[in-house]
N, C-alpha and C positions, 0 to 999 in steps of 0.2 A: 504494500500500500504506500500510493505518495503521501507527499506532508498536506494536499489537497483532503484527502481521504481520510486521514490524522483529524483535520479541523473538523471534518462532516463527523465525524465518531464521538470527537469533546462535544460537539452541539447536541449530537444527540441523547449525549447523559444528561445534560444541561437540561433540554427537553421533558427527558423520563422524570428530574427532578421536579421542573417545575409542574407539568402536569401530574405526577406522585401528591405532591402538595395542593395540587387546584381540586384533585379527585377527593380528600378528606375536608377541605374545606366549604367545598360550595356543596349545594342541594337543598332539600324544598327547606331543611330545617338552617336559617343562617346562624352562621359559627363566624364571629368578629376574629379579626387577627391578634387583640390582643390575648382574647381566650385562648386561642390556635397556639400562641406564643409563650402563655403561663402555662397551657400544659404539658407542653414537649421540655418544659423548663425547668421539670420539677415541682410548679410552683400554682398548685393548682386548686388553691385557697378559692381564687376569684372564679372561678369556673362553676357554673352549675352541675349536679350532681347529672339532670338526665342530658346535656349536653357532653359530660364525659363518657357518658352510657355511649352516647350516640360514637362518637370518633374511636373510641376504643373497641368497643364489642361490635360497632357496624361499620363505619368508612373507612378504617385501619385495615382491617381483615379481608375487606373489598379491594381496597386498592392493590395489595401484596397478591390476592387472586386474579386479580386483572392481569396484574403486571406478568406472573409466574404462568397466567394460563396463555395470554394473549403471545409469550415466546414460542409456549409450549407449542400451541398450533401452527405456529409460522415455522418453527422449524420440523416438527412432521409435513407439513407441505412442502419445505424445502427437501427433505429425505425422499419422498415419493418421487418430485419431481428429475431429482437428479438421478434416482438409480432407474427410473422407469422410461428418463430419457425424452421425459413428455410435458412441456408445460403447461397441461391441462390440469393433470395430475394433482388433486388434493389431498388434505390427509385426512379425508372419510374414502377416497378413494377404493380400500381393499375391504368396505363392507361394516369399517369402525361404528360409524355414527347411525348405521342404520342397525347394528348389534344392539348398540345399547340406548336408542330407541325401541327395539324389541322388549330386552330387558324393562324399561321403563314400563311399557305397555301391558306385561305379563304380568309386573308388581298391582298396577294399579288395577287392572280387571279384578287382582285376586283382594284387595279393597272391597271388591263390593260385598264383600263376606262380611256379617254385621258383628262380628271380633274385632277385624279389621278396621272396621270404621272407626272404632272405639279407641282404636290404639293410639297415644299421646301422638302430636305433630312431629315432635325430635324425633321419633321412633318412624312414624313415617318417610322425612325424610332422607333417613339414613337408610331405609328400607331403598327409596328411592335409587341413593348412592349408589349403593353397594349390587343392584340390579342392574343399572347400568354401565357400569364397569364391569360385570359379570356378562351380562349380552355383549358388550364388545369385547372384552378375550375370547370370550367360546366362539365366536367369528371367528378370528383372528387363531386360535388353535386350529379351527375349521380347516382354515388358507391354507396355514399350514404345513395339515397334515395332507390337504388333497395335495399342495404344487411339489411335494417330492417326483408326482408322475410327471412333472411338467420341467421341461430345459428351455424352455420357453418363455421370456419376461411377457411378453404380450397376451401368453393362454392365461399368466396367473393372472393379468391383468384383467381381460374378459373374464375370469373366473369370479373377480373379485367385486366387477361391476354387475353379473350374473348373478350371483349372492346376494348383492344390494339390494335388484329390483325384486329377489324374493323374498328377502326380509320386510321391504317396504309393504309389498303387498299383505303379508300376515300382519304387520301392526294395523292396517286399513281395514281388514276383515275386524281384528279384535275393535277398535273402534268402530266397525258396525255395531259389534254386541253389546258394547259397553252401554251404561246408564251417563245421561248428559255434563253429571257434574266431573264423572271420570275421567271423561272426554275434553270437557274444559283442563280439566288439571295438567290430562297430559300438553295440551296445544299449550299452555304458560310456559311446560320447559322447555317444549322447543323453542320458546322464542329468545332462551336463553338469558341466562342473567350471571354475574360476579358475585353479587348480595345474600347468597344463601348459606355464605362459608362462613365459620368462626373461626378460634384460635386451636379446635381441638380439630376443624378440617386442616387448618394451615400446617398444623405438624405430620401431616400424613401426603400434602400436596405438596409443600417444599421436600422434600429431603427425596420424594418419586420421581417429581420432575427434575433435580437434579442429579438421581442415577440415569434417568433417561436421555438426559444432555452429556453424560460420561460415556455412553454406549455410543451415542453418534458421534462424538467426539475422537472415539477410538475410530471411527468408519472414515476418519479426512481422507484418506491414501485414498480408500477403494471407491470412495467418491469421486475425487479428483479422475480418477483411470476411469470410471465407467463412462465419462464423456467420450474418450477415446474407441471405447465401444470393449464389448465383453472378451473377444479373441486377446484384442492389447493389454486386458485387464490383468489376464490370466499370465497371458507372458511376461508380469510383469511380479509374478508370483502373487498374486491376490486369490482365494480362495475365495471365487464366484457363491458358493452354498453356505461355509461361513460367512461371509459380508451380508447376503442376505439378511437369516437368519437374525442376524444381530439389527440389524436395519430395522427389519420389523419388529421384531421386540422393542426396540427403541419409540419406532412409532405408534408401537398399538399403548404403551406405559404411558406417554405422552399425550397423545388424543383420546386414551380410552377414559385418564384420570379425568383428565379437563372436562371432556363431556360429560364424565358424572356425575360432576359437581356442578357443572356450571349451563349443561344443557348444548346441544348441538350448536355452536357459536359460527354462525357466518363470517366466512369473507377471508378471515385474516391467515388463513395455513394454504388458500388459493393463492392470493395476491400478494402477500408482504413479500416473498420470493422473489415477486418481479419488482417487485418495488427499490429493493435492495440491490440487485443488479443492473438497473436503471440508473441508482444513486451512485455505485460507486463500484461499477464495474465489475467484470469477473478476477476473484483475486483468489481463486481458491477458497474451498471448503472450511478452512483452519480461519479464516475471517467471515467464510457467508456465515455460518452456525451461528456465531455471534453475533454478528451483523445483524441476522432474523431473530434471534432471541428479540436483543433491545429494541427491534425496529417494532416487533408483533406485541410486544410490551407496553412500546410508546402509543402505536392505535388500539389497544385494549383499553389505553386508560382513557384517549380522549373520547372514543363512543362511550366508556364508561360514563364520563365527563356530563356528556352530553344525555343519554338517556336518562339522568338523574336532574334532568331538566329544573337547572338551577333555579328557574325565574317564574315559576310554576309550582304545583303542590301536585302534583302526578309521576310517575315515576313512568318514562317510554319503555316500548318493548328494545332490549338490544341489538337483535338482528336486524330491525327494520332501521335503525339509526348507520349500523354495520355496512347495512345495503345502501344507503339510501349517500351517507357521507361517502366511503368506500371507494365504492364501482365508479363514479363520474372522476374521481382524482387518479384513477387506474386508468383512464380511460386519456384525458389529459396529460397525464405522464407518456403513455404509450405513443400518442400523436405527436406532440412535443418531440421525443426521441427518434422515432420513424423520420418525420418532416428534415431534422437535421440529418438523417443520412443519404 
C-alpha cells in the first residue's frame, strides 16, 4: 500500500471513531455531551440513572455489534467472492442465510405450542439465536459433506444456490401454516436489526468473530493464488480441499453468528468488497481482510446510525435503510470508476 492508501486507512479509523460515538449518542432518546462525557469519565454522578441504562445495557452493546457484525459480513463476502472467483458472490451465497432463516422459522412454528408461548422473552430469544445458527451450520455441514463429490467450484456453487431456493421454499410453506403473529415475528428479523444483543451476547460474538477473522487470515496465500486460477494454485503448493474447507468454516462462523443475532442483514458482505477495491485498489488479501473488516464496520454503524432515526421517536427497519443508503453509492462508485477508464 502507498502512503495514498496509508491516509485512506487513518481516515477510516477516524471514521469508525466518530460514527462509534455518533451511534451511542444520538437516537429517539437524546443523550447531551456533557452526560456522554461524565460517563465514559468515570464521573457519573450527573447522569441519570435510566439514561445510563440506556448507553450501557443498549447503544454500547449495539454499537460493538454493529461494528463486529457489519466486518463480519463484508469479509464472508469478500471470502466467497475471491475463492468462487465471482463478484456476485455473497456471503449467504452457499445457503447460510437461508439455513438459518429455516432455523428461525422451525423455532417459531414450534411457539405456537401454548408452553411455548409462555416461555419468558430472554428465553425466547435465545431460542431464536441458537436456531438460527443451528439452520445455518446444518446447511453449511450439508455443503459440505455433498461437495466432496464435487472438483468443481461452480457445481458446489449451483449446489449451494440449489439449497437456497429449497430452503427458501420450506420457510414459505411453514409461513403458510403458521398463525399471523408468528409470521409477523419472523418478517421483524429478517429485516434485521444490531439492538437485540447484550453484554452476555457480546462475549460469545466477539471472541467467534475473531477466531473467524484468524481462519481467513490464515487463507491470504491461497486467496491471493486463487485469482491466478486453481491449476496455478496448486503448483504453487496450496492445498485446493484444505483452503476450502477452512474458507468455509471461516464463512459459515462469521455469517452464521451475525445472522443469529442480528437477522439476515442486507447489502454489506455483497458490496463493501467492491467498495474497498474501488477505494484503494487490489493490494492483496493480507490488506483486503482488513480493509472489509473496518470498511463493513464503518457502514454497519452509519445504517445503524441512521435506522435509529435520531430526529424521530420510531426506530426504521435496517435493511430497508441498508438498501435504500447502500445500492445508489455502489452504484455511483461503480460509474464514477468505469467512466474514468
Amino acid at each position: 500500500m502507498n502512503k495514498t492508501a496509508f491516509i485512506k486507512l487513518g481516515t477510516l479509523v477516524l471514521l469508525i471513531l466518530a460514527l462509534f460515538i455518533a451511534d451511542i449518542k444520538w437516537g429517539s432518546v437524546a443523550i447531551s455531551w456533557d452526560e456522554l462525557l461524565s460517563l465514559f469519565g468515570n464521573d457519573a454522578a450527573g447522569v441519570s440513572k435510566s439514561h445510563q441504562l440506556i448507553i450501557w445495557d443498549y447503544r454500547l452493546p449495539k454499537a460493538l455489534t454493529a461494528l463486529f457484525g457489519g466486518g463480519a459480513l463484508a469479509v464472508g463476502g469478500l471470502l466467497m467472492q475471491s475463492y468462487f472467483k465471482n463478484p456476485l458472490a455473497g456471503p449467504y451465497v452457499l445457503g447460510i442465510g437461508s439455513g438459518a432463516s429455516l432455523g428461525v422459522a422451525i423455532f417459531l412454528m414450534g411457539m405456537q405450542s401454548s408452553w411455548m408461548l409462555n416461555m419468558p422473552e430472554a428465553f425466547q430469544n435465545v431460542g431464536m439465536v441458537f436456531s438460527a445458527f443451528g439452520g445455518a451450520v446444518s446447511i453449511l455441514l450439508l455443503i459440505g459433506f455433498l461437495s466432496i463429490r464435487f472438483k468443481s467450484d461452480i457445481s458446489l456453487l449451483l449446489l449451494g444456490l440449489m439449497l437456497s431456493y429449497f430452503v427458501t421454499a420450506l420457510v414459505s410453506l411453514l409461513q403458510f401454516w403458521a398463525d399471523a403473529d408468528i409470521v409477523k415475528q419472523f418478517v421483524v428479523w429478517g429485516m434485521g436489526t444490531f439492538g437485540k444483543t447484550d453484554w452476555t451476547s457480546l462475549k460469545i460474538i466477539i471472541p467467534l468473530t475473531l477466531l473467524g477473522l484468524v481462519l481467513a487470515y490464515s487463507q491470504v496465500r491461497a486467496l491471493d493464488a486463487f485469482y491466478l486460477g486453481r491449476e496455478e494454485a496448486e503448483s504453487l503448493g496450496i492445498s485446493i480441499r484444505r483452503s476450502r474447507t477452512i474458507i468455509m468454516v471461516a464463512t459459515g462462523l462469521l455469517v452464521g453468528l451475525t445472522t443469529a443475532y442480528c437477522g439476515p442483514v442486507a447489502f454489506l458482505g455483497l458490496a463493501v468488497p467492491h467498495f474497498v477495491r474501488l477505494a484503494y485498489g487490489y493490494a492483496g488479501h493480507r490488506w483486503l481482510l482488513p480493509l472489509c473488516f473496518l470498511s463493513g464496520g464503518a457502514l454497519a454503524l452509519l445504517f445503524d446510525l441512521i435506522s435509529q432515526n435520531p430526529f424521530g421517536d420510531s426506530i426504521l427497519p435496517l435493511n430497508t435503510i441498508a438498501s435504500i443508503v447502500g445500492a445508489p453509492t455502489i452504484i455511483y462508485l461503480l460509474f464514477k470508476n468505469y467512466q474514468m477508464k
